[in-house]
PDB file of N, CA, C and O in Angstrom:
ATOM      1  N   UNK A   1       0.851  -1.160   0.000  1.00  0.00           N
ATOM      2  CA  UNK A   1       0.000   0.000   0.000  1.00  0.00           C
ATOM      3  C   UNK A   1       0.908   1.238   0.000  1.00  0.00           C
ATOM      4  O   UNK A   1       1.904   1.381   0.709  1.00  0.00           O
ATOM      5  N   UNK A   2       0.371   2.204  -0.993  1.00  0.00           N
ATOM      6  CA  UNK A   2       1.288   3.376  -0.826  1.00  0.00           C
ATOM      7  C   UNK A   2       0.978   4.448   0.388  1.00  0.00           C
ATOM      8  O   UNK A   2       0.073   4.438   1.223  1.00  0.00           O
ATOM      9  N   UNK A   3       1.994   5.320   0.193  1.00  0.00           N
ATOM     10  CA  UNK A   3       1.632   6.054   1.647  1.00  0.00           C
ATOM     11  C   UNK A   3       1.061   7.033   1.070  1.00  0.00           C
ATOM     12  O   UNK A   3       1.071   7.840   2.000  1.00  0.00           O
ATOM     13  N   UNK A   4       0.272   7.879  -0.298  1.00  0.00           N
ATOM     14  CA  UNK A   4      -0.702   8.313   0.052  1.00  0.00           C
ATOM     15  C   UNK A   4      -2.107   7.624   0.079  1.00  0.00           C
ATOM     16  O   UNK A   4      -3.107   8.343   0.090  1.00  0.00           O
ATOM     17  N   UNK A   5      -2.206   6.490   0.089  1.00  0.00           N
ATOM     18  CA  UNK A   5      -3.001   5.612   0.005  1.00  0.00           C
ATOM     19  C   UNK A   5      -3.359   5.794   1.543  1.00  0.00           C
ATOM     20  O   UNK A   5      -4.428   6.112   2.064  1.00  0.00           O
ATOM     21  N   UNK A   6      -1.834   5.422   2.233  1.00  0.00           N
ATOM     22  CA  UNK A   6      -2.516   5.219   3.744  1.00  0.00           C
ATOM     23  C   UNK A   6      -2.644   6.573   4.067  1.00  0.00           C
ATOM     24  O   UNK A   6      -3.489   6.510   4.960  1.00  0.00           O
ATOM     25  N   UNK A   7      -2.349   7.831   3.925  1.00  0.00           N
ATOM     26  CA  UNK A   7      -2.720   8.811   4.214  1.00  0.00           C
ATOM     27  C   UNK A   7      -4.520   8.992   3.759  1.00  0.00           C
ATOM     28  O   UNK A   7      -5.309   9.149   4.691  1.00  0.00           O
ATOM     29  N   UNK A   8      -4.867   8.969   2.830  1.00  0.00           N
ATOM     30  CA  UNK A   8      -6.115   8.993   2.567  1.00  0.00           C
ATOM     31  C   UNK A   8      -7.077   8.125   3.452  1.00  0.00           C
ATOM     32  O   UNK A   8      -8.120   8.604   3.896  1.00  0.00           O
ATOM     33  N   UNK A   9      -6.599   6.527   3.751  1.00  0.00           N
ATOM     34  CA  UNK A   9      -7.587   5.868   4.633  1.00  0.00           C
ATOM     35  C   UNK A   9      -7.653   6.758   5.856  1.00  0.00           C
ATOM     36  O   UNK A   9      -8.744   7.296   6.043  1.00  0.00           O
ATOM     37  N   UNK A  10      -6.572   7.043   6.827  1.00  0.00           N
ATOM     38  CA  UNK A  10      -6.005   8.014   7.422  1.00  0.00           C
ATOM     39  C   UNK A  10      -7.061   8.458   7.921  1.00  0.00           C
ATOM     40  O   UNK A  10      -7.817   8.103   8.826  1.00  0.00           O
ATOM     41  N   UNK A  11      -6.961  10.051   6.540  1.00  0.00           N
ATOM     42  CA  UNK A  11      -7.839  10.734   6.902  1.00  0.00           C
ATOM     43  C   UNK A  11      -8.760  11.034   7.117  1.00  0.00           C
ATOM     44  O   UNK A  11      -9.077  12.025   7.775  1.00  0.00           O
ATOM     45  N   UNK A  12      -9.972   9.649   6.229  1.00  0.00           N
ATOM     46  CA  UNK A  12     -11.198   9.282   6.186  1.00  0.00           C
ATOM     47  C   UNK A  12     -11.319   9.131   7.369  1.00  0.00           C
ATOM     48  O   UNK A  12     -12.055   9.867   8.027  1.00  0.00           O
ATOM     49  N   UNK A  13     -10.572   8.071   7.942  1.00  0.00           N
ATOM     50  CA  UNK A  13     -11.037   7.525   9.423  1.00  0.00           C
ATOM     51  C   UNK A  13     -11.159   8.564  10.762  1.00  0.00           C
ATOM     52  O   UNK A  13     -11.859   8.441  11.767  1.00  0.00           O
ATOM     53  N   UNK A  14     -10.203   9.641  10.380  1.00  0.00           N
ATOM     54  CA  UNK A  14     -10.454  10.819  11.154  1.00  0.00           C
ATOM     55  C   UNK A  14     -11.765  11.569  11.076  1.00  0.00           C
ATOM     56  O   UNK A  14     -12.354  11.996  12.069  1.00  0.00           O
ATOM     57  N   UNK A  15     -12.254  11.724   9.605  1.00  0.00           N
ATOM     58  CA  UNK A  15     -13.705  12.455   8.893  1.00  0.00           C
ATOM     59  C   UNK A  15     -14.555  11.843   9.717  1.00  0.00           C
ATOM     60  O   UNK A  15     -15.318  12.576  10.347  1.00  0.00           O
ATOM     61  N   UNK A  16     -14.660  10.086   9.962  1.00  0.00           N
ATOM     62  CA  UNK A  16     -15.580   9.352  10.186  1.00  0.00           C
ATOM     63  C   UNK A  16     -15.382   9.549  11.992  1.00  0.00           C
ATOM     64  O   UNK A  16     -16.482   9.660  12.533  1.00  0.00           O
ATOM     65  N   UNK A  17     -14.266   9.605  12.917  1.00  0.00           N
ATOM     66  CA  UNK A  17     -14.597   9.746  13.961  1.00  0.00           C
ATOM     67  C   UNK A  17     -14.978  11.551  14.320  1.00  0.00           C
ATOM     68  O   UNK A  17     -15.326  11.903  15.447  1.00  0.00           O
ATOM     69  N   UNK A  18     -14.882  12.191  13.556  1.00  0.00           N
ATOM     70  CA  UNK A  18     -15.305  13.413  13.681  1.00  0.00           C
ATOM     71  C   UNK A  18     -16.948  13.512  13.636  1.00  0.00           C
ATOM     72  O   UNK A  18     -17.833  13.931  14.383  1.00  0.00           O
ATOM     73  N   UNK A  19     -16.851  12.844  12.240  1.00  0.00           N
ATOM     74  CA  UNK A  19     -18.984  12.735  12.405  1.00  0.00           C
ATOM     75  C   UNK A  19     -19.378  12.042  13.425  1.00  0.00           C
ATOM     76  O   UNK A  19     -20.466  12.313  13.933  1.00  0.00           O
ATOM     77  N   UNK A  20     -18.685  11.143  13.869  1.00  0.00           N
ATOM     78  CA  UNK A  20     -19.365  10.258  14.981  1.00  0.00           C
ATOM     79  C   UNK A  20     -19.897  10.781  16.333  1.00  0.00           C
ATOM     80  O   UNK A  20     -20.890  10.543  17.021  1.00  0.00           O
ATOM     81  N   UNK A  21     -18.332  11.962  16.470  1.00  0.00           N
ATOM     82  CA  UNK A  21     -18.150  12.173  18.304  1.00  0.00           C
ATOM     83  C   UNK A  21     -19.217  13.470  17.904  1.00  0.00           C
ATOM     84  O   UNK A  21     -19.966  14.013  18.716  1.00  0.00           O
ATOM     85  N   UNK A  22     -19.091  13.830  16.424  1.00  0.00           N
ATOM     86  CA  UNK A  22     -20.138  15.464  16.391  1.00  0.00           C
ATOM     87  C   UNK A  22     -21.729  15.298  16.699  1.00  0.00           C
ATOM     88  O   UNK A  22     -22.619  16.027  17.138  1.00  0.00           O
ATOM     89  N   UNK A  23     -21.616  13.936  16.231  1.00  0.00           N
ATOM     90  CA  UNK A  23     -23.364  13.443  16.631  1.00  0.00           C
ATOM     91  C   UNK A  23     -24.201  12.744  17.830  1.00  0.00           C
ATOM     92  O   UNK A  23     -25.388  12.487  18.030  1.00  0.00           O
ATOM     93  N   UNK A  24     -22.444  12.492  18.829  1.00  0.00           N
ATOM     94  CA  UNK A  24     -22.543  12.108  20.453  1.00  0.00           C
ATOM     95  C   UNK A  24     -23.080  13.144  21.092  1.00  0.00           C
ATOM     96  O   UNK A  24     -23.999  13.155  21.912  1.00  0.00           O
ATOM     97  N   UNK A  25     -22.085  14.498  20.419  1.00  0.00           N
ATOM     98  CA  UNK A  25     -22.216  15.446  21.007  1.00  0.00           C
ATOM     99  C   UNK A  25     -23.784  16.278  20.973  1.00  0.00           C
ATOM    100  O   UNK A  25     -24.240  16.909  21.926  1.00  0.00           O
ATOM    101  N   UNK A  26     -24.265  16.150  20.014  1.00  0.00           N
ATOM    102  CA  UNK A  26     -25.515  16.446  19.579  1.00  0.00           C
ATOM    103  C   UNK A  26     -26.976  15.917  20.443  1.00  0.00           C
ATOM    104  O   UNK A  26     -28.069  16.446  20.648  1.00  0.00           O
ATOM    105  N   UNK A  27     -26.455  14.805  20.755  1.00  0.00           N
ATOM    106  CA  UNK A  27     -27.492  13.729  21.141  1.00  0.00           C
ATOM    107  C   UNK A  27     -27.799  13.573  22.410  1.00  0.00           C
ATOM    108  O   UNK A  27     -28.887  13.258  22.892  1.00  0.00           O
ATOM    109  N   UNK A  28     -26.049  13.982  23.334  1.00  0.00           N
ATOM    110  CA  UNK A  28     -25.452  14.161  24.581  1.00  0.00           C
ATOM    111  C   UNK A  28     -26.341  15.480  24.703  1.00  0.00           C
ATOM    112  O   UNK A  28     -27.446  15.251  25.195  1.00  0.00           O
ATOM    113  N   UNK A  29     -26.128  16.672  24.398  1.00  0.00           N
ATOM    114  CA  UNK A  29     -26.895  18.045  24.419  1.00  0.00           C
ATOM    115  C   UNK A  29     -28.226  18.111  24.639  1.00  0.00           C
ATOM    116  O   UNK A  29     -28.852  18.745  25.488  1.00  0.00           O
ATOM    117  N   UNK A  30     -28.646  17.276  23.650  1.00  0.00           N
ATOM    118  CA  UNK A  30     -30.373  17.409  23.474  1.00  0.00           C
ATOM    119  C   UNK A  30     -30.775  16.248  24.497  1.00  0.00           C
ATOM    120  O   UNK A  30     -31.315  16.586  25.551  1.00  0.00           O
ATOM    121  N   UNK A  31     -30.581  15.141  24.283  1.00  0.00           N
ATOM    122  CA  UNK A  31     -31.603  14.087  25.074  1.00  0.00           C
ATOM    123  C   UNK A  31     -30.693  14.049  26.831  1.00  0.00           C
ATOM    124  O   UNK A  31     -31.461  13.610  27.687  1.00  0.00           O
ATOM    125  N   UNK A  32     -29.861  14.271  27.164  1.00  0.00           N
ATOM    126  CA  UNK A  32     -29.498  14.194  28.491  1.00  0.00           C
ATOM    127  C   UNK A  32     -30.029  15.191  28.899  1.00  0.00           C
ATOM    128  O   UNK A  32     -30.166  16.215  28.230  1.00  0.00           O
ATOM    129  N   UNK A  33     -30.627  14.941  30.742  1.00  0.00           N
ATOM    130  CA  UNK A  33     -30.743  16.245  31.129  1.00  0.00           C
ATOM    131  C   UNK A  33     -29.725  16.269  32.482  1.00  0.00           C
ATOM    132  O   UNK A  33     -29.500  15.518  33.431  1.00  0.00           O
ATOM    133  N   UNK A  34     -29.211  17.674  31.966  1.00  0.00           N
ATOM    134  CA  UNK A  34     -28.082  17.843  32.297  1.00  0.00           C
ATOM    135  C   UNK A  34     -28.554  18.992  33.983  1.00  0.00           C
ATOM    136  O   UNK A  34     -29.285  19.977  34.087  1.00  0.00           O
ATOM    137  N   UNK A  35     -27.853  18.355  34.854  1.00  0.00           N
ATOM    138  CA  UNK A  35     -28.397  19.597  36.349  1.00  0.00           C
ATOM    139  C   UNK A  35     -27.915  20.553  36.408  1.00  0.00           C
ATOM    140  O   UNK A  35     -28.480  21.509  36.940  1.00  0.00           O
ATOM    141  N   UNK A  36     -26.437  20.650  35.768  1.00  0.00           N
ATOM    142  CA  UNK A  36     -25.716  21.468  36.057  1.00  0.00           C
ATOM    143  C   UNK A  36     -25.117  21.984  34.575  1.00  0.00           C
ATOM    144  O   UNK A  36     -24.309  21.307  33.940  1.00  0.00           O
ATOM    145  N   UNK A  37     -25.639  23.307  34.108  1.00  0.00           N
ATOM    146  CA  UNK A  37     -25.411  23.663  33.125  1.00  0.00           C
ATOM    147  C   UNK A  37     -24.340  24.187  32.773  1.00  0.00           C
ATOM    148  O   UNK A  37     -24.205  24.610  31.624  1.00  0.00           O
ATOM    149  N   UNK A  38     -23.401  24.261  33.656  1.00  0.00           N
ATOM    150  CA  UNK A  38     -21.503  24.369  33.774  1.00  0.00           C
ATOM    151  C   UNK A  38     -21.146  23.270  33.003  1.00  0.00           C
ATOM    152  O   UNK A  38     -20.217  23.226  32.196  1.00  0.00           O
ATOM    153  N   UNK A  39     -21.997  22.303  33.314  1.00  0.00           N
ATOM    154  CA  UNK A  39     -21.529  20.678  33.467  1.00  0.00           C
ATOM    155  C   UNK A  39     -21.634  20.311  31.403  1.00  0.00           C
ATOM    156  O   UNK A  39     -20.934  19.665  30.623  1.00  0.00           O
ATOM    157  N   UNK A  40     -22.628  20.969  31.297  1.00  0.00           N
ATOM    158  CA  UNK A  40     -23.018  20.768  29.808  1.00  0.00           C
ATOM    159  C   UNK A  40     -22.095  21.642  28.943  1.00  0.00           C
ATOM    160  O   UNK A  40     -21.431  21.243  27.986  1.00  0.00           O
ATOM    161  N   UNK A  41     -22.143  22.659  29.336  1.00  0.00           N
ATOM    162  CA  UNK A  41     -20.987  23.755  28.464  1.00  0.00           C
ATOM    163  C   UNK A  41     -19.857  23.263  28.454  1.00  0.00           C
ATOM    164  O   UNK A  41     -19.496  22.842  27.355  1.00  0.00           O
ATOM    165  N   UNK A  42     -18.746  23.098  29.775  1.00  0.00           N
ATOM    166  CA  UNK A  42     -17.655  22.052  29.521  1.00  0.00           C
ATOM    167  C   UNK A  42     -18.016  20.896  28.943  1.00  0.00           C
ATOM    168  O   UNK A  42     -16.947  20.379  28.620  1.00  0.00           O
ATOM    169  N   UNK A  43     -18.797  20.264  28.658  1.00  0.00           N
ATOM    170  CA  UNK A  43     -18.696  19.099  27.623  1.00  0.00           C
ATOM    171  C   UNK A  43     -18.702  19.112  26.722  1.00  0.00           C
ATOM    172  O   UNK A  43     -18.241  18.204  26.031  1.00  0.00           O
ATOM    173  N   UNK A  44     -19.327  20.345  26.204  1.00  0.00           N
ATOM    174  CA  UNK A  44     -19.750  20.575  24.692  1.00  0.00           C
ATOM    175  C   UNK A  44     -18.264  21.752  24.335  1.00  0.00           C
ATOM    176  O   UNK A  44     -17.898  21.994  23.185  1.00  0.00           O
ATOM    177  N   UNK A  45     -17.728  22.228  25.339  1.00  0.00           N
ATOM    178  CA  UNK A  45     -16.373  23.056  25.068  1.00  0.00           C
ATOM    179  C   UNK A  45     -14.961  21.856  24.720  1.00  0.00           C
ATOM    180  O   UNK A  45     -14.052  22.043  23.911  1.00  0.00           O
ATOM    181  N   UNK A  46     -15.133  20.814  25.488  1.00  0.00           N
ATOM    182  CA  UNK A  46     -13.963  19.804  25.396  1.00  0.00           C
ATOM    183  C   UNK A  46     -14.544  18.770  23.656  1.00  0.00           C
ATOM    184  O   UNK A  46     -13.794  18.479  22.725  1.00  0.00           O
ATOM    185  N   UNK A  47     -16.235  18.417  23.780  1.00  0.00           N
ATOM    186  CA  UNK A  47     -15.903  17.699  22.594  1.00  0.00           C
ATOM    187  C   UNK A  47     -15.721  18.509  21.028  1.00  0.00           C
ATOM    188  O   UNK A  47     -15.156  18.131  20.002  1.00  0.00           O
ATOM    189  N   UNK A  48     -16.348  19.579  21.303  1.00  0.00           N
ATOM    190  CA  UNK A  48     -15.872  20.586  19.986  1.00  0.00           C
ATOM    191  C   UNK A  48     -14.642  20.722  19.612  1.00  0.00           C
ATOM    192  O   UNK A  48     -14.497  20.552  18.401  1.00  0.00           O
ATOM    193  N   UNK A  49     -13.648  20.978  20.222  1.00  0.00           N
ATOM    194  CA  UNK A  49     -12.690  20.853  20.829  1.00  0.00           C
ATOM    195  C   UNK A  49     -11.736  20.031  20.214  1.00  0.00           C
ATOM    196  O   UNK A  49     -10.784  20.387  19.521  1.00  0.00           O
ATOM    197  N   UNK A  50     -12.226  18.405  20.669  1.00  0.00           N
ATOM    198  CA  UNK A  50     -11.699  17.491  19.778  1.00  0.00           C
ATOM    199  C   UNK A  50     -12.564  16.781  18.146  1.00  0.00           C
ATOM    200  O   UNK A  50     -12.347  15.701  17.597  1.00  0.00           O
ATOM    201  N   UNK A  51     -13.253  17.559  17.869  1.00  0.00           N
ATOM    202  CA  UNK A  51     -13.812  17.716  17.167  1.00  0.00           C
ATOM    203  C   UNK A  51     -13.288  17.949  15.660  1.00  0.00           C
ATOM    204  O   UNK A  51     -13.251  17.261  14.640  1.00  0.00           O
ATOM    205  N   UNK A  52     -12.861  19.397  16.057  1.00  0.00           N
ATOM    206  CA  UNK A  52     -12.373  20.399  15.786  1.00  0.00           C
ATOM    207  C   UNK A  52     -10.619  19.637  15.169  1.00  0.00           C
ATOM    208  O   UNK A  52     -10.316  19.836  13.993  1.00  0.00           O
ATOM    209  N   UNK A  53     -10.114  19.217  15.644  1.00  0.00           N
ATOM    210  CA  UNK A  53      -9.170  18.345  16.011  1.00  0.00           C
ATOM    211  C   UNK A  53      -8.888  17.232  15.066  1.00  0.00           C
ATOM    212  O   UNK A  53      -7.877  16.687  14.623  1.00  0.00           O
ATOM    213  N   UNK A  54     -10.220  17.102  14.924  1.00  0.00           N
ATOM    214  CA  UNK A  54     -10.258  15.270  13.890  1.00  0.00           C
ATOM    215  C   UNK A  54     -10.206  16.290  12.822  1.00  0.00           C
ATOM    216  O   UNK A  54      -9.269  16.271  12.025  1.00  0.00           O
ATOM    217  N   UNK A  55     -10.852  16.905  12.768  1.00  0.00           N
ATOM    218  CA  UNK A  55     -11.184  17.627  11.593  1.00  0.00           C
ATOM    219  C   UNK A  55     -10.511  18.176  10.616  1.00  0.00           C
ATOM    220  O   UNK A  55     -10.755  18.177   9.410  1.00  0.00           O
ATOM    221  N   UNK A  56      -9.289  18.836  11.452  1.00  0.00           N
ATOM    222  CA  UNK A  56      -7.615  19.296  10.826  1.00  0.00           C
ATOM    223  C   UNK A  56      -7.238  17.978  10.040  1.00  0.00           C
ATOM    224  O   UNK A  56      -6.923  17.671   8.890  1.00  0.00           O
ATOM    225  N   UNK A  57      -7.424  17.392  11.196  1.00  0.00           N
ATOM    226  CA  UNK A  57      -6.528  16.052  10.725  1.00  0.00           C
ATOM    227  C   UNK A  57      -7.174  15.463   9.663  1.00  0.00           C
ATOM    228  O   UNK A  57      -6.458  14.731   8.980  1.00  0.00           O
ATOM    229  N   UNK A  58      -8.289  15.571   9.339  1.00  0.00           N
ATOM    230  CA  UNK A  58      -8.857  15.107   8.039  1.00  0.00           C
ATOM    231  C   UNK A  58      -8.693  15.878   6.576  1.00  0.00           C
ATOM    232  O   UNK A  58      -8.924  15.483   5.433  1.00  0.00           O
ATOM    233  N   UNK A  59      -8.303  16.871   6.980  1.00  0.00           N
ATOM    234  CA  UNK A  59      -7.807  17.654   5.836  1.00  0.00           C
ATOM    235  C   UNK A  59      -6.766  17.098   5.138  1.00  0.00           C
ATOM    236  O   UNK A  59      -5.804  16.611   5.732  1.00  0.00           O
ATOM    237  N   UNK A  60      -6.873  17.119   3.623  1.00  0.00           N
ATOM    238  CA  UNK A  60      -5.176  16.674   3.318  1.00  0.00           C
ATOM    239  C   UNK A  60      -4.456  17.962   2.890  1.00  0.00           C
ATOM    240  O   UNK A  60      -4.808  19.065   2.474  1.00  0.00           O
ATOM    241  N   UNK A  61      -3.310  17.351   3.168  1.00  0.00           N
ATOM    242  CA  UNK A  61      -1.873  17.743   3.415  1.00  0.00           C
ATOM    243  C   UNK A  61      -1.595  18.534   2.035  1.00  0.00           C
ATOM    244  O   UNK A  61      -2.301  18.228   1.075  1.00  0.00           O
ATOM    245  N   UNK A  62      -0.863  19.276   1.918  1.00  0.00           N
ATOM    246  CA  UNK A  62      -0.596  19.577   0.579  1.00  0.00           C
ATOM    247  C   UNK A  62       1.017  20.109   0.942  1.00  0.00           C
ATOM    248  O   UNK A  62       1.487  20.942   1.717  1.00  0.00           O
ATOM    249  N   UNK A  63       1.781  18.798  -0.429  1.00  0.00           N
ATOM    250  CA  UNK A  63       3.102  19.473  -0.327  1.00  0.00           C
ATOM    251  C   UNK A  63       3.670  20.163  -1.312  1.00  0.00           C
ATOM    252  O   UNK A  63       3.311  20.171  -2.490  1.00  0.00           O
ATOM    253  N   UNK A  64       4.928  20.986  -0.630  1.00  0.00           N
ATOM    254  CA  UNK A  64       5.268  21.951  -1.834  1.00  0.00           C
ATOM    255  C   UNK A  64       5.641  21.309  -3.032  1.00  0.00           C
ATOM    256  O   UNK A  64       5.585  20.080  -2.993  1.00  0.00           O
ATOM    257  N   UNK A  65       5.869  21.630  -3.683  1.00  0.00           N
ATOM    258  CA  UNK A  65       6.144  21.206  -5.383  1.00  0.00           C
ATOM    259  C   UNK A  65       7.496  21.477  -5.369  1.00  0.00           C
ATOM    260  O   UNK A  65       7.960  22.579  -5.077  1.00  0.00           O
ATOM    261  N   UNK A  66       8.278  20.306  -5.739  1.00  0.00           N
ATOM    262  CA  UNK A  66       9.827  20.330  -6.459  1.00  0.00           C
ATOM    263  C   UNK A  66       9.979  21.475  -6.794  1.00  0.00           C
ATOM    264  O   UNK A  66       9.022  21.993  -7.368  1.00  0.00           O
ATOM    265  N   UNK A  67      11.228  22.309  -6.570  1.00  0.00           N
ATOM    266  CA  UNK A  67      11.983  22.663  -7.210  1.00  0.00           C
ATOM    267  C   UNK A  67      12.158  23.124  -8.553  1.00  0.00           C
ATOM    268  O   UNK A  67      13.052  22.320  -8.818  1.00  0.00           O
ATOM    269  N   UNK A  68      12.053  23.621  -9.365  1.00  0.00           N
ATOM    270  CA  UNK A  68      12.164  23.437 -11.065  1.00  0.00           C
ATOM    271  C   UNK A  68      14.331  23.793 -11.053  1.00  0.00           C
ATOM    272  O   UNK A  68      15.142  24.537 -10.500  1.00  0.00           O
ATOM    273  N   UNK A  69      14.316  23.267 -11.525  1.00  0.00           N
ATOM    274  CA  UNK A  69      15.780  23.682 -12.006  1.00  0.00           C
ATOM    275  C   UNK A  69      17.088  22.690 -11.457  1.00  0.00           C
ATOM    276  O   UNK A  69      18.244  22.952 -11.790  1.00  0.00           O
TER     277      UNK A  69
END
């Protein structure tokens, strides 16, 4: 397997835990009831957060271009 090959599975798999934890987070928000609404904001501040995170990482990379000469 080449390595932008594995870079691409890579990054998918990052895309895919990004949608995942974005729709925990969603679900966590709405259907929990939460007592302490400190309690909900830090959760939703830490999973954005890493979210946010997968998300870079799902981006691809772009490298500079050779040289000419």
């Amino acid at each position: 397997m080449t390595r932008t090959r594995k870079a691409e599975i890579r990054r998918a798999a990052y895309a895919y835990a990004a949608r995942e934890l974005d729709a925990i987070r969603d679900w966590e928000t709405s259907e929990r009831h939460w007592p302490d609404e400190d309690e909900r904001e830090e959760f939703e501040t830490q999973v954005s957060r890493i979210v946010a995170e997968l998300e870079s990482k799902a981006q691809p990379t772009t490298t500079p271009a050779p040289a000419a000469g």
